[in-house]
C-alpha positions as a Markdown table, in Angstrom:
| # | Residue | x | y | z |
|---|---|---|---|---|
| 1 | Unk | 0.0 | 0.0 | 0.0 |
| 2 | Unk | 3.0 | 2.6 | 1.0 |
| 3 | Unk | 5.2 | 0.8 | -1.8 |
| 4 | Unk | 4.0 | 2.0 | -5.1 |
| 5 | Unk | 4.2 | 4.6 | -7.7 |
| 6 | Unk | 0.5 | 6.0 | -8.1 |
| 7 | Unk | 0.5 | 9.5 | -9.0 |
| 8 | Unk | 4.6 | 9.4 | -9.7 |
| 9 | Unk | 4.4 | 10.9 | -13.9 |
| 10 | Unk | 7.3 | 11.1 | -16.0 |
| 11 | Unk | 7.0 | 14.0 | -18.2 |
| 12 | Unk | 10.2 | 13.4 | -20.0 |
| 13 | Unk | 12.5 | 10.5 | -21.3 |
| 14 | Unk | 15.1 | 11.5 | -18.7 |
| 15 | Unk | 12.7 | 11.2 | -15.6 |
| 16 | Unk | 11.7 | 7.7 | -16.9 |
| 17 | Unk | 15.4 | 6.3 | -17.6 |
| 18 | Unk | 15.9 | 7.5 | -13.5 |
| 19 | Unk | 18.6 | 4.9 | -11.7 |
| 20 | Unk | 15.5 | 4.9 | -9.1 |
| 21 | Unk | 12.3 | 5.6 | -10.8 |
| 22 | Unk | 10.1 | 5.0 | -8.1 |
| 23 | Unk | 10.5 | 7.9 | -5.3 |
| 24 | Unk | 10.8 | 5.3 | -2.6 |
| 25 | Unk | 13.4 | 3.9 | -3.6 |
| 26 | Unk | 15.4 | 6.6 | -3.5 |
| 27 | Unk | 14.3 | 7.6 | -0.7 |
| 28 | Unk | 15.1 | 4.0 | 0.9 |
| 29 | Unk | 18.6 | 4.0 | -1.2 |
| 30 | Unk | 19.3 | 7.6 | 0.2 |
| 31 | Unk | 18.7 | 6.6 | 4.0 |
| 32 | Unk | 20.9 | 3.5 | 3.5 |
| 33 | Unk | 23.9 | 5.8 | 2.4 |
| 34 | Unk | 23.1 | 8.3 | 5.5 |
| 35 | Unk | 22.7 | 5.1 | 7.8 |
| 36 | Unk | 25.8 | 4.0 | 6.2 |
| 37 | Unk | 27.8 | 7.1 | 6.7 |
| 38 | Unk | 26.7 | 8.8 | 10.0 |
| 39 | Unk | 25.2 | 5.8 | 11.8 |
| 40 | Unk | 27.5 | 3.0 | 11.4 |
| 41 | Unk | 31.0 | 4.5 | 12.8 |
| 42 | Unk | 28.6 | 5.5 | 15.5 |
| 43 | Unk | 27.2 | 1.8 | 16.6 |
| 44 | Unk | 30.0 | -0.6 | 15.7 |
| 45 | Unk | 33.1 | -1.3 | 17.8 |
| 46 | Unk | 36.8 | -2.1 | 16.2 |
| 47 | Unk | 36.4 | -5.6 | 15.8 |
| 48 | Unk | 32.8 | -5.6 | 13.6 |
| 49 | Unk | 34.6 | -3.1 | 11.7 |
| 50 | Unk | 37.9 | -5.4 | 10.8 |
| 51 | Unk | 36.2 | -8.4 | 10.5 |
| 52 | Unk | 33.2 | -7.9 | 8.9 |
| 53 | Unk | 31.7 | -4.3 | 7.6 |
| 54 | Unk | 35.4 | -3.5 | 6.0 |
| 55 | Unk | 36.4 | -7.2 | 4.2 |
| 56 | Unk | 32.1 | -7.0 | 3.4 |
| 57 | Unk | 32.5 | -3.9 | 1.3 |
| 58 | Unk | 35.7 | -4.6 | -0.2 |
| 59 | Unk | 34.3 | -7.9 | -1.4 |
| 60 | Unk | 31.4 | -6.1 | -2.5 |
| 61 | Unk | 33.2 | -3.8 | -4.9 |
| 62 | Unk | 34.9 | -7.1 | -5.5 |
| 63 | Unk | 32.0 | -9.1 | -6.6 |
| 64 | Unk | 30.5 | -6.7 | -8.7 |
| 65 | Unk | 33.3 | -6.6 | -11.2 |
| 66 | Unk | 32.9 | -10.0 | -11.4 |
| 67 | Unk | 29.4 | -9.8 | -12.2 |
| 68 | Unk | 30.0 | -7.3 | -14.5 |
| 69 | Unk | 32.2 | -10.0 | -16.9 |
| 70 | Unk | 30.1 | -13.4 | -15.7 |
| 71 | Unk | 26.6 | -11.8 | -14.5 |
| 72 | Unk | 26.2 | -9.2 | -17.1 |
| 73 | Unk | 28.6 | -10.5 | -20.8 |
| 74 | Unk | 28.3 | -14.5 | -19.7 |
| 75 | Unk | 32.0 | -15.0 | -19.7 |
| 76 | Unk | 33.1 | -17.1 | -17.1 |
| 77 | Unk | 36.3 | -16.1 | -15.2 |
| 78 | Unk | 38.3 | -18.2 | -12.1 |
| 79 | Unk | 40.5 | -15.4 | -12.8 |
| 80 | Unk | 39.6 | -12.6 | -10.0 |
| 81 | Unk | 41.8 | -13.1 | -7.3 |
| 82 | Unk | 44.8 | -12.9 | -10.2 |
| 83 | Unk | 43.2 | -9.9 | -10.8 |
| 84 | Unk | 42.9 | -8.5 | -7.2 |
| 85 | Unk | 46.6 | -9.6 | -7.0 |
| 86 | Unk | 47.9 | -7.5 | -9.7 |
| 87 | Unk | 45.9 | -4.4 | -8.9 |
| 88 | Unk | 47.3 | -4.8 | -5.1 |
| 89 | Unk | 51.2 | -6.0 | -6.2 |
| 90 | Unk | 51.1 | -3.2 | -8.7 |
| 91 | Unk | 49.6 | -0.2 | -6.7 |
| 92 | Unk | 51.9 | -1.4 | -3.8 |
| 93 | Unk | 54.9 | -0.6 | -6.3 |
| 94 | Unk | 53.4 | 2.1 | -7.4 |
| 95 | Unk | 53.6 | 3.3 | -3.9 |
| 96 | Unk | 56.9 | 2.9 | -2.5 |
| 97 | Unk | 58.6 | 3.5 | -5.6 |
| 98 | Unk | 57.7 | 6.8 | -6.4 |
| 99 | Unk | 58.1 | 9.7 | -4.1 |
| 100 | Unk | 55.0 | 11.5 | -3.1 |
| 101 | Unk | 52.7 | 8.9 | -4.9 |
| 102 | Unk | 49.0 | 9.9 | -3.5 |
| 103 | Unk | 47.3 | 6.5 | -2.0 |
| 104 | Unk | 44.0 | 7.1 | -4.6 |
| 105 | Unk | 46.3 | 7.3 | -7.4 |
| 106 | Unk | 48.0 | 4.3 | -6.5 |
| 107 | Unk | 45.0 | 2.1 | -6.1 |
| 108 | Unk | 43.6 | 3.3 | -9.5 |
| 109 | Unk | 47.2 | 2.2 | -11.4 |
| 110 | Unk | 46.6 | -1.0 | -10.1 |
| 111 | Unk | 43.4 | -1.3 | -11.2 |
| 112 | Unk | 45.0 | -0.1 | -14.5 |
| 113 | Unk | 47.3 | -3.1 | -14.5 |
| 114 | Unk | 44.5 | -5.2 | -13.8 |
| 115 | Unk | 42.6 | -4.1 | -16.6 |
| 116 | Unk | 46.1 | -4.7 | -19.3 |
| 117 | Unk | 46.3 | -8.4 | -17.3 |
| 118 | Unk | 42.7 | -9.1 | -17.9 |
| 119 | Unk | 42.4 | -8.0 | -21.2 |
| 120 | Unk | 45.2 | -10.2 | -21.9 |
| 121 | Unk | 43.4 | -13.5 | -20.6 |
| 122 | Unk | 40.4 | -12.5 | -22.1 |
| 123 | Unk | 41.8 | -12.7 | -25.6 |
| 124 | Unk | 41.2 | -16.4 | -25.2 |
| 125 | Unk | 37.1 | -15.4 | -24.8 |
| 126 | Unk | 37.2 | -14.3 | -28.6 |
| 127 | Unk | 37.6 | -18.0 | -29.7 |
| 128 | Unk | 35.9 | -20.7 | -26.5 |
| 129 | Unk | 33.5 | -20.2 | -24.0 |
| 130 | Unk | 32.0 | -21.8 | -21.2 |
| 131 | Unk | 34.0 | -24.0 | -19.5 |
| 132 | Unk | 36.9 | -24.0 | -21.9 |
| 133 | Unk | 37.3 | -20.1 | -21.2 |
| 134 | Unk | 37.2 | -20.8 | -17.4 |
| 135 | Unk | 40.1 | -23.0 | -17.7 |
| 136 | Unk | 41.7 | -20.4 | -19.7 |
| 137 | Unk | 40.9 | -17.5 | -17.3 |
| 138 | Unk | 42.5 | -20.3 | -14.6 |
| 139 | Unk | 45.9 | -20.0 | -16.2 |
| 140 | Unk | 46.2 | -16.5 | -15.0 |
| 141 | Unk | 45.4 | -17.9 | -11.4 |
| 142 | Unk | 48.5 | -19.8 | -11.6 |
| 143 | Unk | 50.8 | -17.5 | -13.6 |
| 144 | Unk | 50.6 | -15.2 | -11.4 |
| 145 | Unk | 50.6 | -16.7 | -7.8 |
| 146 | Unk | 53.9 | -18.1 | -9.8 |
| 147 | Unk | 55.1 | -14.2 | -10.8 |
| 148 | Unk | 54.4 | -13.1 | -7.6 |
| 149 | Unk | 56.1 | -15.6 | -5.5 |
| 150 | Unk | 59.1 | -16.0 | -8.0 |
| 151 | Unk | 59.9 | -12.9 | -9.2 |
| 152 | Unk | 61.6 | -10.3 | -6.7 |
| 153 | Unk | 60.8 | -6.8 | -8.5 |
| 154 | Unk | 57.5 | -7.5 | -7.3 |
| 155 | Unk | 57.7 | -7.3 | -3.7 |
| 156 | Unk | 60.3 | -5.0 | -3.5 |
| 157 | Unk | 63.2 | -7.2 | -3.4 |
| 158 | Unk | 62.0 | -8.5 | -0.1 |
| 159 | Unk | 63.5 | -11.6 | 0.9 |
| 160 | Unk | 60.7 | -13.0 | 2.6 |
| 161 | Unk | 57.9 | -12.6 | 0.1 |
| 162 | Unk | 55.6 | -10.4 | 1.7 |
| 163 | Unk | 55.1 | -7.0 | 1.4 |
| 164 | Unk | 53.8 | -4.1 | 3.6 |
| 165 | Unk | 52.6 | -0.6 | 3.9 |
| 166 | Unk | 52.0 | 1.9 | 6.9 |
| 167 | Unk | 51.1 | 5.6 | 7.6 |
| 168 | Unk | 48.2 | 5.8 | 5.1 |
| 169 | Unk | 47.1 | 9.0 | 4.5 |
| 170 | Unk | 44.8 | 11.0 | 1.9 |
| 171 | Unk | 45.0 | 15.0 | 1.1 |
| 172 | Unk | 46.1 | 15.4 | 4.8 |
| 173 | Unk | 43.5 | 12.7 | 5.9 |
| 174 | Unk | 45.2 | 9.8 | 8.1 |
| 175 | Unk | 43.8 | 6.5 | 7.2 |
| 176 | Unk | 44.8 | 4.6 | 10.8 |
| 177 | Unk | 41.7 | 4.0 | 12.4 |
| 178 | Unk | 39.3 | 1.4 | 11.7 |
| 179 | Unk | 36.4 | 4.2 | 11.3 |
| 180 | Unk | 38.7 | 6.2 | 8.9 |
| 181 | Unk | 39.4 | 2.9 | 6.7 |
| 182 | Unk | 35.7 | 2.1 | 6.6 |
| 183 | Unk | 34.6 | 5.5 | 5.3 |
| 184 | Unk | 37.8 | 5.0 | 2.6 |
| 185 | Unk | 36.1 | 2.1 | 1.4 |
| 186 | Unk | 33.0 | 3.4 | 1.6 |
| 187 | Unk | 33.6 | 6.0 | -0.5 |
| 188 | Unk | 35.0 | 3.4 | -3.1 |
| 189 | Unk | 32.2 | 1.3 | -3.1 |
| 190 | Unk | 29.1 | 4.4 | -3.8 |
| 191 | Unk | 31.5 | 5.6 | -6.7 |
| 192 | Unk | 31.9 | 2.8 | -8.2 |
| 193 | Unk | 28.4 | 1.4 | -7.8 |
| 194 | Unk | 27.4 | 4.7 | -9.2 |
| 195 | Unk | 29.2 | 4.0 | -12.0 |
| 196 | Unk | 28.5 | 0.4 | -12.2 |
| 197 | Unk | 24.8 | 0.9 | -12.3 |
| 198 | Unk | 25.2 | 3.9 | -15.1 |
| 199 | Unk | 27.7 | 1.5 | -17.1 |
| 200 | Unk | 24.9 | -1.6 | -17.6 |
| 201 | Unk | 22.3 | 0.7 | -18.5 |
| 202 | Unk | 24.5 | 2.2 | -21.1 |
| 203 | Unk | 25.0 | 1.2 | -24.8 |
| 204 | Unk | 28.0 | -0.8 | -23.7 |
| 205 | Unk | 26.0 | -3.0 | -21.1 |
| 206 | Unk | 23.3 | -3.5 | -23.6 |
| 207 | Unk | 25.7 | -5.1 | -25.8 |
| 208 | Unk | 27.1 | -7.6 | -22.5 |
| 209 | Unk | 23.7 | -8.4 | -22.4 |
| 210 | Unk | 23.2 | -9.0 | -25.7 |
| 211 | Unk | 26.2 | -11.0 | -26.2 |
| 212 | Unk | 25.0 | -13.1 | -22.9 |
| 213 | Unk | 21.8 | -14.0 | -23.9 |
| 214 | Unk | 23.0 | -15.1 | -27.7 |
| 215 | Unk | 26.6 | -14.3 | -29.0 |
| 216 | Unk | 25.4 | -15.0 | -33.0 |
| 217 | Unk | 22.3 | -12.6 | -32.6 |
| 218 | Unk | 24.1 | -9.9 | -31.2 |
| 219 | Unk | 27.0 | -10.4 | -34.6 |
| 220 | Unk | 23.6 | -10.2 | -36.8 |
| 221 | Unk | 22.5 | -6.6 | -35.7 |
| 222 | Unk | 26.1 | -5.5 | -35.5 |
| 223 | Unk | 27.3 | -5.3 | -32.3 |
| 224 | Unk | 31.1 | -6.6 | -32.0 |
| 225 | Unk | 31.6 | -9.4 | -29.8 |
| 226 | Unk | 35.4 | -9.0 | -29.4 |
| 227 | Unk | 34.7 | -5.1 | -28.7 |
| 228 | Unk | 31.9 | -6.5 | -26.1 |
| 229 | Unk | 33.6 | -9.4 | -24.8 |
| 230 | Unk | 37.2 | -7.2 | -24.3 |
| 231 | Unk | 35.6 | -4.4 | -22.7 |
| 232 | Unk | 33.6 | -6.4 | -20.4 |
| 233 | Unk | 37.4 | -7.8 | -19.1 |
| 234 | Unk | 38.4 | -4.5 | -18.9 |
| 235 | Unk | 35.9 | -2.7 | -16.9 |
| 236 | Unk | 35.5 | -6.4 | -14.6 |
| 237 | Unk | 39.6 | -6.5 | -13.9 |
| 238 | Unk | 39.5 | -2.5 | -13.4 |
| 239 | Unk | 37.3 | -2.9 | -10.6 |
| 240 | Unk | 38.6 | -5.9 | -9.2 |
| 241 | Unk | 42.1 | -4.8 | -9.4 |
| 242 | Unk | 41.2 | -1.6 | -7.2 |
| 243 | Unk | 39.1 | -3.8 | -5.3 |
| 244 | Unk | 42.5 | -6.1 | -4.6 |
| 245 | Unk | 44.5 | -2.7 | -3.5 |
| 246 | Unk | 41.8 | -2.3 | -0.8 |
| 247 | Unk | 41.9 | -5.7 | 0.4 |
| 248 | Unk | 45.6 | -5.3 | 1.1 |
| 249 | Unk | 46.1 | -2.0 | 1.7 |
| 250 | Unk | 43.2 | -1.1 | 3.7 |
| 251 | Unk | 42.0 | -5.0 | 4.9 |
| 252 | Unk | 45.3 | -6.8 | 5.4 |
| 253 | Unk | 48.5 | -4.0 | 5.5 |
| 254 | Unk | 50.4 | -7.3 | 4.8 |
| 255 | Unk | 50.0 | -9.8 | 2.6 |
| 256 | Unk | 51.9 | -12.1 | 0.5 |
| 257 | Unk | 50.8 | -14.0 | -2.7 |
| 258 | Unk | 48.6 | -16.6 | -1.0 |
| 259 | Unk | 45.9 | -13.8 | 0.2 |
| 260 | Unk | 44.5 | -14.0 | -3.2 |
| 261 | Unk | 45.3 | -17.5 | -4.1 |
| 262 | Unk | 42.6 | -19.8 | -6.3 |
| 263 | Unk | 40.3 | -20.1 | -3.1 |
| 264 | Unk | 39.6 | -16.3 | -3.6 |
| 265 | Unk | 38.5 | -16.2 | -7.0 |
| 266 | Unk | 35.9 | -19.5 | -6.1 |
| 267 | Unk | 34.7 | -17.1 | -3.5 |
| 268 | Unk | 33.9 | -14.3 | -5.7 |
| 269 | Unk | 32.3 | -16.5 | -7.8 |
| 270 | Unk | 30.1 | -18.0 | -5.1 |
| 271 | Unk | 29.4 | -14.6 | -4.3 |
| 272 | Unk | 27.6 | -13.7 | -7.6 |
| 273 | Unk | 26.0 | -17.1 | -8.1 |
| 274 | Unk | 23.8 | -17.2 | -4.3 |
| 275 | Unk | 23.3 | -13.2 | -4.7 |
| 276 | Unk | 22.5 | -12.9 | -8.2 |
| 277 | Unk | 24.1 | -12.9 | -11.6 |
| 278 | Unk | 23.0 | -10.0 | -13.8 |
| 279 | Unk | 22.0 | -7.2 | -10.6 |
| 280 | Unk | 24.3 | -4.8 | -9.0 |
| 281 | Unk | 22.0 | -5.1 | -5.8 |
| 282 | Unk | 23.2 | -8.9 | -6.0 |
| 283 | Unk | 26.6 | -8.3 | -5.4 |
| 284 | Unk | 26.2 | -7.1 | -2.1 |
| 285 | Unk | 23.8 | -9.7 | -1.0 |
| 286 | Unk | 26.4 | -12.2 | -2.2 |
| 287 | Unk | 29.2 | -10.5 | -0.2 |
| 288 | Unk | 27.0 | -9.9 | 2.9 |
| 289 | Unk | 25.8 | -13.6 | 2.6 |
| 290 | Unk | 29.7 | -15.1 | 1.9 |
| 291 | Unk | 30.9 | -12.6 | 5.0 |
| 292 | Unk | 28.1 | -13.4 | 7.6 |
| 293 | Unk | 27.4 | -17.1 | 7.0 |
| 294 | Unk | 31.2 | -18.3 | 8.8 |
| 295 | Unk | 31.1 | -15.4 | 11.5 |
| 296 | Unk | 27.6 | -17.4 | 12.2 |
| 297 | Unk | 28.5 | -20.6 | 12.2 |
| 298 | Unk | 31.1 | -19.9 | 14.3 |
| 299 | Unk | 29.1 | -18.2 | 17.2 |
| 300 | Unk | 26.7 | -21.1 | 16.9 |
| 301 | Unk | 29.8 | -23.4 | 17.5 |
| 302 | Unk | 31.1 | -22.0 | 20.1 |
| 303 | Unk | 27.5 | -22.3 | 22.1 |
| 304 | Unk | 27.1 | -26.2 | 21.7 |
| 305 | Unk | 30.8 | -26.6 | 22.2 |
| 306 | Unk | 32.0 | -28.0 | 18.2 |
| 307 | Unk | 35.3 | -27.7 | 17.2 |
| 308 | Unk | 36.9 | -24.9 | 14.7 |
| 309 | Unk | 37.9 | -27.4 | 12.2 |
| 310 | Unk | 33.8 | -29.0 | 12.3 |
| 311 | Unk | 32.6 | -25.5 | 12.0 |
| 312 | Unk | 34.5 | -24.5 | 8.9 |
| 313 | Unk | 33.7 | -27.9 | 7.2 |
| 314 | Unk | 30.2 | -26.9 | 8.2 |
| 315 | Unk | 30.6 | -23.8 | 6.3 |
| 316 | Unk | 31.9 | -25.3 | 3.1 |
| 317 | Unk | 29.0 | -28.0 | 3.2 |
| 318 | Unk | 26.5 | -25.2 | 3.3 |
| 319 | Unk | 28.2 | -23.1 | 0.6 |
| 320 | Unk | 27.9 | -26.3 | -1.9 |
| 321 | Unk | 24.1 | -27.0 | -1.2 |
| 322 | Unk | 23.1 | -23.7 | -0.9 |
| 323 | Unk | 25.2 | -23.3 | -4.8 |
| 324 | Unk | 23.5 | -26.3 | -6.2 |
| 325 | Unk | 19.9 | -24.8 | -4.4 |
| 326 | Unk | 20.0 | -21.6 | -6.2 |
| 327 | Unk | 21.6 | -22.8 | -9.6 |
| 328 | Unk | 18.5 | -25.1 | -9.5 |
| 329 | Unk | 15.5 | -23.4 | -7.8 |
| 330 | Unk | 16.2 | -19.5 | -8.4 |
| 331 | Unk | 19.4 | -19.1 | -10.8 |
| 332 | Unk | 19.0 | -15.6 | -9.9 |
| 333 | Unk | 20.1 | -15.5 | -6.2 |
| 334 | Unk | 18.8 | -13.6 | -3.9 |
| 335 | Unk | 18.4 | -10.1 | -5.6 |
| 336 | Unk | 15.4 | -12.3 | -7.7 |
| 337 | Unk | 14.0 | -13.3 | -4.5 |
| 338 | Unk | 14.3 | -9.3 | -3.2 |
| 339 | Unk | 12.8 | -8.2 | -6.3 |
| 340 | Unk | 9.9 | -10.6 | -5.8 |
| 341 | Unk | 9.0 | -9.2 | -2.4 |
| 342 | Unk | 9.0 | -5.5 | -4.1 |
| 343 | Unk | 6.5 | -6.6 | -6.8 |
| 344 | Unk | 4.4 | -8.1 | -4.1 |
| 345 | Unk | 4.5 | -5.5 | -1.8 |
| 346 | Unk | 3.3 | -3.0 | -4.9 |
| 347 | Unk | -0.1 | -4.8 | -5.3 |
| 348 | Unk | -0.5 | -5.8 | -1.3 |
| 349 | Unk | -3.1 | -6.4 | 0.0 |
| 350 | Unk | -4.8 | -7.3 | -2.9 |
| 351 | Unk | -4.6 | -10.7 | -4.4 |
| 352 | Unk | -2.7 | -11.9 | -7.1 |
């Protein structure tokens, strides 16, 4: 009764094409952002905000590159934690390497080197698909966990493999706080789900889209698929490469090459398959889901008394049914299910 958009007229083509057409939703979307910015450093302690809220939106950001290549073009990738390495490897460099190099600008050049490194392993995409591209997008998995571990210039020349960073700082603003590192991310995350959102309702995402539902169609009315396909494993290793930076300059401070080994990239993908492929809002029910469900289990173990080791088998055993549940009963995830409840609550309490 409250939820619909009686009396709401577009009078123009730009009011209709609206990210939020219907006034409450952006009035929900717009409280979420001030509950989200003045509200949460308020309410949560250090520890929600390290182990959960910050690894949640960095995964978010995260899983919606991914979903832009697999969700939105159908190309399937076990490539994104490659891809989160080289954006965090390379905006490390970029960092201690050259004097005065602004943290922002840092994170975007790796996302830049993401982009060159995914383009690369999506040149495979032009030719295979389905299952023969995912074991083509594995190869950068293991090339470069190999570069990374082998190859010195990487981590600075650091004997023991790992690399670091300290004293984080933007335009005067000191990133050392766990408040301060949430509102960085934060910031990350609107822009580029702003963006996102824009990008799939664009030209470009119509052509994803296209080439998703049927590759030959989309060469009959002339759109390109190696244009589509490449851009697609541009824009998806762009924002997973700045998404990787994050992780370990804002998540971890220290990391070495196993922090975004093979089990990272299953992860992402589990992420878009249980919240949605195909829906920005997806993305972050994945991540929230993927975050939440072993900081649950875990509580629950400790009450009846099960070991750590029986709790994360637990975890993994849920992960695989609740996979195999959606990919059978709602291959759309849970932003189908959300967008059910919406088109029931704009016709209750009327029958239907």
């Amino acid at each position: 009764m409250f939820y619909r958009e009686n009396g709401q007229f577009k009078t123009s083509y730009r009011s209709d094409q609206q990210i939020f057409p219907i006034a409450q939703d952006r009035w929900a979307m717009l409280a979420i952002l001030a509950f989200a910015f003045v509200a949460v450093p308020l309410i949560f302690d250090e520890y929600a905000f390290r182990a959960i809220i910050i690894p949640f939106l960095i995964l978010s950001l995260a899983a919606l590159g991914v979903n832009v290549l697999v969700g939105y073009c159908g190309q399937i990738s076990l490539g994104s934690g490659a891809f989160m390495a080289v954006g965090a490897y390379m905006a490390y460099n970029a960092f201690v390497r050259v004097d005065g190099m602004p943290l922002i600008v840092a994170l975007l050049i790796g996302g830049l080197c993401a982009t060159l490194v995914g383009v690369f392993f999506g040149i495979p995409s032009l030719r295979v698909k389905g299952l023969y591209l995912a074991v083509a997008t594995l190869a950068a998995q293991f090339f470069c966990d190999w570069a990374f571990l082998r190859i010195g210039w990487f981590t600075n020349d650091n004997p023991s493999g790992s690399v670091s960073v300290s004293d984080l700082s933007v335009l005067g603003w000191s990133l050392e706080s766990p408040v301060d590192k949430y509102l960085f991310c934060l910031l990350f995350v609107v822009v580029f789900g702003l963006l996102a959102k824009n990008l799939v309702r664009s030209a470009i995402g119509r052509e994803w889209m296209a080439i998703r539902d049927m590759d030959v169609a989309a060469a009959v009315i002339g759109i390109r698929p190696m244009y589509a396909k490449l851009s697609a494993f541009a824009v998806s290793s762009f924002i997973i490469g700045v998404a990787g930076g994050l992780w370990g300059f804002i998540h971890l401070g220290a990391w070495e090459p196993a922090a975004f080994s093979i089990d990272r990239s299953f992860q992402l993908l589990f992420m878009v398959i249980i919240g949605g492929m195909g829906s920005i809002m997806g993305s972050f029910f994945g991540a929230a889901f993927i975050v939440m469900l072993p900081i649950f289990i875990e509580r629950i173990s400790l009450v009846v008394g099960m070991s750590t080791a029986t709790a994360a088998h637990i975890t993994f055993m849920i992960f695989g049914a609740l996979i195999v549940w959606f990919l059978i009963v709602e291959p759309h995830g849970l932003a189908r299910l959300w967008s059910i409840a919406k088109q029931k609550l704009r016709i209750w309490p009327f029958p239907h």
